[in-house]
C-alpha positions as CSV (number, residue, x, y, z in Angstrom):
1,X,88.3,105.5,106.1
2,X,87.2,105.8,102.6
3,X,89.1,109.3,101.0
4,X,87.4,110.8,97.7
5,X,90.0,113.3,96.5
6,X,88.3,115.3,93.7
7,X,90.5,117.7,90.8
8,X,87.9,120.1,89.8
9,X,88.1,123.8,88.2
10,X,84.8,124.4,90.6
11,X,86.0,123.1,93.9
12,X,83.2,125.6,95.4
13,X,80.8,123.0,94.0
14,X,81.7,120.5,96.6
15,X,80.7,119.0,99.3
16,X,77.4,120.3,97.9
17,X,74.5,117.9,98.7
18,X,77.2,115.2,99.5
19,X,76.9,117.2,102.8
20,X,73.4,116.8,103.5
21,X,71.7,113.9,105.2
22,X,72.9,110.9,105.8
23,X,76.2,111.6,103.7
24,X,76.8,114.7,104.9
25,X,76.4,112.9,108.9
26,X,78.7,110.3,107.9
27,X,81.1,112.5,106.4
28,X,81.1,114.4,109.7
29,X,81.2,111.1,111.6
30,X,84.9,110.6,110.0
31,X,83.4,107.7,108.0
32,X,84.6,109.5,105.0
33,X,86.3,112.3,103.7
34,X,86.2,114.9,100.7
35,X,89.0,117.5,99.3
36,X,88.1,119.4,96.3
37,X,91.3,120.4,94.6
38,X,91.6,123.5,92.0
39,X,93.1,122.2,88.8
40,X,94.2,125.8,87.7
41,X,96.6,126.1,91.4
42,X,98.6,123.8,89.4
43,X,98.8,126.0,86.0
44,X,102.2,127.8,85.1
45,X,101.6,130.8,83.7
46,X,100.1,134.5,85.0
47,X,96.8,133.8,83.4
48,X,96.1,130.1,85.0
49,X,95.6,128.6,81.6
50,X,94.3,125.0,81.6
51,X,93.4,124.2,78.2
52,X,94.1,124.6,74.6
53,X,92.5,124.0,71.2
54,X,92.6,120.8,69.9
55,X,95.1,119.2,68.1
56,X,94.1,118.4,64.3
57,X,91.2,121.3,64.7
58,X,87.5,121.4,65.8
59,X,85.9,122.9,68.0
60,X,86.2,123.6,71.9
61,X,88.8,123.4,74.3
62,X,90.9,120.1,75.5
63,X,92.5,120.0,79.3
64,X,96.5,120.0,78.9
65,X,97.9,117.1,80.3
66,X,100.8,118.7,82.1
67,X,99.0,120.4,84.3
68,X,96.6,118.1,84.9
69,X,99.2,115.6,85.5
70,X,100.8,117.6,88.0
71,X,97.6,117.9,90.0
72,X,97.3,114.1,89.8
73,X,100.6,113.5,90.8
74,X,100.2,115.9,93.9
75,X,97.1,114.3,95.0
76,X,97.7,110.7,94.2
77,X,101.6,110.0,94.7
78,X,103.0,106.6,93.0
79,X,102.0,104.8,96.1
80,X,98.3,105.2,96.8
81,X,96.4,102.4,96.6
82,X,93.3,104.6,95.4
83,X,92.0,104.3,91.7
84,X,91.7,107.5,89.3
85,X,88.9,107.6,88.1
86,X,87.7,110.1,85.1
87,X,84.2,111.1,84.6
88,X,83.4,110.7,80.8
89,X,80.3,109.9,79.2
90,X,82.4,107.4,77.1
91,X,83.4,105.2,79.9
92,X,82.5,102.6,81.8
93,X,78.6,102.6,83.0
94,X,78.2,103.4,86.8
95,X,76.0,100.4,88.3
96,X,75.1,99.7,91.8
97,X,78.1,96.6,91.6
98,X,81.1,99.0,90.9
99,X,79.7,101.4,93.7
100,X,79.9,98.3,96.1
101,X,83.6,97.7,94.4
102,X,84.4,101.0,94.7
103,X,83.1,101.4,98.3
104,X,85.2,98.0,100.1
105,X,88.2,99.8,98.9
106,X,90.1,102.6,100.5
107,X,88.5,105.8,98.2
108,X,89.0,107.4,94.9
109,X,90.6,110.4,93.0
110,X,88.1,111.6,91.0
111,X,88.8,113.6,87.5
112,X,86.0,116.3,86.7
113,X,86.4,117.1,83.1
114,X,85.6,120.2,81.2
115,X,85.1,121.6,77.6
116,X,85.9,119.1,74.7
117,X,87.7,116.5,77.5
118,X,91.2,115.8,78.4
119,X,94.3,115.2,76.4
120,X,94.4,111.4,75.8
121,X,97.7,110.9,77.2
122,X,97.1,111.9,80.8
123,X,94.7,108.9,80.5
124,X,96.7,106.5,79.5
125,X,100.3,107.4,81.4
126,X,98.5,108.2,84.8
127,X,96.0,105.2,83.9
128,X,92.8,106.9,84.8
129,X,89.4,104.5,84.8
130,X,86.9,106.1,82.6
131,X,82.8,105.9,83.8
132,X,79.7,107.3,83.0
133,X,76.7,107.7,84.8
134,X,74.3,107.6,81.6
135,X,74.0,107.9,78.2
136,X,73.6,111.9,78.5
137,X,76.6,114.7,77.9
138,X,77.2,117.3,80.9
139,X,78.6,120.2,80.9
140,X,81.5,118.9,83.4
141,X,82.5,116.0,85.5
142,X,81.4,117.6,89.2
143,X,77.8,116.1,89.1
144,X,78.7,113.0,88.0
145,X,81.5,112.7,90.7
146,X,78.3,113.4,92.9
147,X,76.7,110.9,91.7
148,X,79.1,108.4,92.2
149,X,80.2,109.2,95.3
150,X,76.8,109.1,96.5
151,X,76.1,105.7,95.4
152,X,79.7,104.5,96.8
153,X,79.1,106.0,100.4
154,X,76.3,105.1,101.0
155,X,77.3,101.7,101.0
156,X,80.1,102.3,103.7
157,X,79.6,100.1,106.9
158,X,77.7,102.7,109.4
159,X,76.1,104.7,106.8
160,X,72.5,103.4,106.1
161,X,70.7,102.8,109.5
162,X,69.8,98.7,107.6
163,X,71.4,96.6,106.0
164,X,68.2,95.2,105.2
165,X,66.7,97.8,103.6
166,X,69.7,98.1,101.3
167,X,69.8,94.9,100.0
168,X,66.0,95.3,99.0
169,X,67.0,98.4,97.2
170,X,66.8,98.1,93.2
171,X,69.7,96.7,91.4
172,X,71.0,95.0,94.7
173,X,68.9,91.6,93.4
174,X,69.4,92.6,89.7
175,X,65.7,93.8,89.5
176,X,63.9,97.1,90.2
177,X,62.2,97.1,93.9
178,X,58.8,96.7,94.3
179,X,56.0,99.2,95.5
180,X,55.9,101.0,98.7
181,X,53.3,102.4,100.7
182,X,52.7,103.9,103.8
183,X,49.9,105.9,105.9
184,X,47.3,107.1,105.8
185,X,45.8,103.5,104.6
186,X,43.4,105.5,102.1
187,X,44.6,108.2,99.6
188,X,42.5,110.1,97.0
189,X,40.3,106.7,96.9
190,X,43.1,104.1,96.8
191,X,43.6,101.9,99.4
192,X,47.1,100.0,100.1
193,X,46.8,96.3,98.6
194,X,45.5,94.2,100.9
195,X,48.1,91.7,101.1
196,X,50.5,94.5,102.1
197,X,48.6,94.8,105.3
198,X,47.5,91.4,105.6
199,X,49.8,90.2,108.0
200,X,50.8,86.5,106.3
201,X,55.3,87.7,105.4
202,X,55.1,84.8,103.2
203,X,52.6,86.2,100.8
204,X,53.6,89.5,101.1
205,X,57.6,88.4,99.6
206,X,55.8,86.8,97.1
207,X,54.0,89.4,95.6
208,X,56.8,91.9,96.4
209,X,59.0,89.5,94.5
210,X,56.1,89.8,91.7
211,X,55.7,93.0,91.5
212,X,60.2,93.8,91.0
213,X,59.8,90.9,88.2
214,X,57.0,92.9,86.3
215,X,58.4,96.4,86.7
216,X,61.7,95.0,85.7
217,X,60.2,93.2,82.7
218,X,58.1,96.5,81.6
219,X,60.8,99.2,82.3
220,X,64.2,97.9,82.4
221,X,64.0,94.7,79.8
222,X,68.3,94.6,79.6
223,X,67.8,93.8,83.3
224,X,65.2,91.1,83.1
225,X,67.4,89.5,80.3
226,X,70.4,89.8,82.8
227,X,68.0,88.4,86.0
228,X,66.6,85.5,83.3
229,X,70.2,84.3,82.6
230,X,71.4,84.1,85.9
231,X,68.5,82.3,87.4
C-alpha cells in the first residue's frame, strides 16, 4: 500500500479534498493512506517554538532544523524505503513522469514548509528531494503536497476506473489531450465535429492526434520541442 506521511504545522488541513472522490474512495478502499503529523508536537520549549530569524539577517522566519529533524526522524526511521520529499518552489518541477515514479514506489514523507523555508541543513543531513509544482510562491507547502499527492494516487492500480482513459490524459503522450464533447449534440449553435460522431475510429485518432499536436504547439511550445525531439 502506498503511505503519504505528511509534517505539517496545519495537520487540520488534511485529508482535505484528498478525501473526496475517487481519492478519498480509494483512500477508504485501503489503497492508500494519509497521516498528517504536527511539527510543533516535536518543539521543546513551553511555547512550541518552531522557527527563528534568519541567520545573517532579513526578513521572516526560517524552520529550525532540530526540531524538524526530530519530526523526520520519528516518522521516517533510518530504514524506510520512502523518499522525503520538501515542497519548495526551488525544486524539482512536478510532471506527470515523477508522479508515475513516485506512485510504483511504496509512498512519501512529505515536508510542508512555512515562512522564509527551512534551515539548509535539515536538507542536506536528512537528504530531503526538493519539488515544485509551478513557477508561483505559496504561503506553505500543504497545497502543494495536495497536489502532488493527487497526481501520484491517482495513478495507483485500482484507482482510475481505465486505464485507457489515463493514458489519453495530457502529458501521458508528452502532448496536451485533444477536445472532448459530449451531449446534447447541439449547444448554443455549435454542433460536435462531425468526425467525432462519424463512426470511422480510424479518422477520429487521427484528428484527435491533430488536434493534441496543435494545442500543444500553440499553448505549451517547451512540450512540442520535447514531443519533436523524441519522435
Amino acid at each position: 500500500m502506498f503511505r503519504a506521511d505528511v509534517i505539517t504545522l496545519f495537520p487540520e488541513l488534511f485529508p482535505g479534498p484528498l478525501g473526496a472522490s475517487i481519492i478519498g474512495r480509494a483512500m477508504d478502499n485501503g489503497l492508500w493512506s494519509l497521516k498528517a503529523t504536527q511539527l510543533r508536537d516535536y518543539a521543546t520549549d513551553k511555547h512550541k517554538k518552531v522557527d527563528d530569524t534568519p541567520a545573517g539577517g532579513g526578513p521572516g522566519l526560517v524552520l529550525k532544523p532540530d526540531i524538524l529533524a526530530l519530526a523526520i526522524d520519528d516518522v521516517s526511521p533510518t530504514d524506510d524505503p520512502r523518499p522525503r520529499l520538501l515542497m519548495s518552489p526551488r525544486g524539482k518541477p512536478l510532471t506527470q513522469d515523477y508522479a508515475r515514479t513516485l506512485s510504483k514506489g511504496p509512498g512519501a514523507v512529505i515536508i510542508c514548509g512555512r515562512f522564509e523555508g527551512i534551515d539548509q541543513r535539515v536538507i542536506d543531513q536528512r537528504n530531503l528531494i526538493e519539488v515544485s509544482v509551478g513557477d508561483y510562491v505559496l504561503c506553505g507547502g500543504e497545497v502543494a503536497a495536495m497536489v502532488l499527492l493527487e497526481a501520484t494516487t491517482r495513478l495507483l492500480p485500482g484507482v482510475m476506473g481505465s486505464d485507457e482513459s489515463e493514458m489519453d490524459e495530457s502529458f501521458e503522450n508528452g502532448l496536451l489531450e485533444y477536445p472532448q464533447y459530449t451531449r446534447p449534440a447541439e449547444f448554443e449553435g455549435t454542433s460536435i465535429p462531425g468526425v467525432v460522431t462519424g463512426g470511422d475510429h480510424k479518422k477520429l485518432g487521427r484528428w484527435r492526434q491533430q488536434q493534441s499536436e496543435k494545442l500543444t504547439r500553440d499553448r505549451r511550445p517547451d512540450l512540442w520541442d520535447a514531443f519533436k525531439r523524441k519522435k
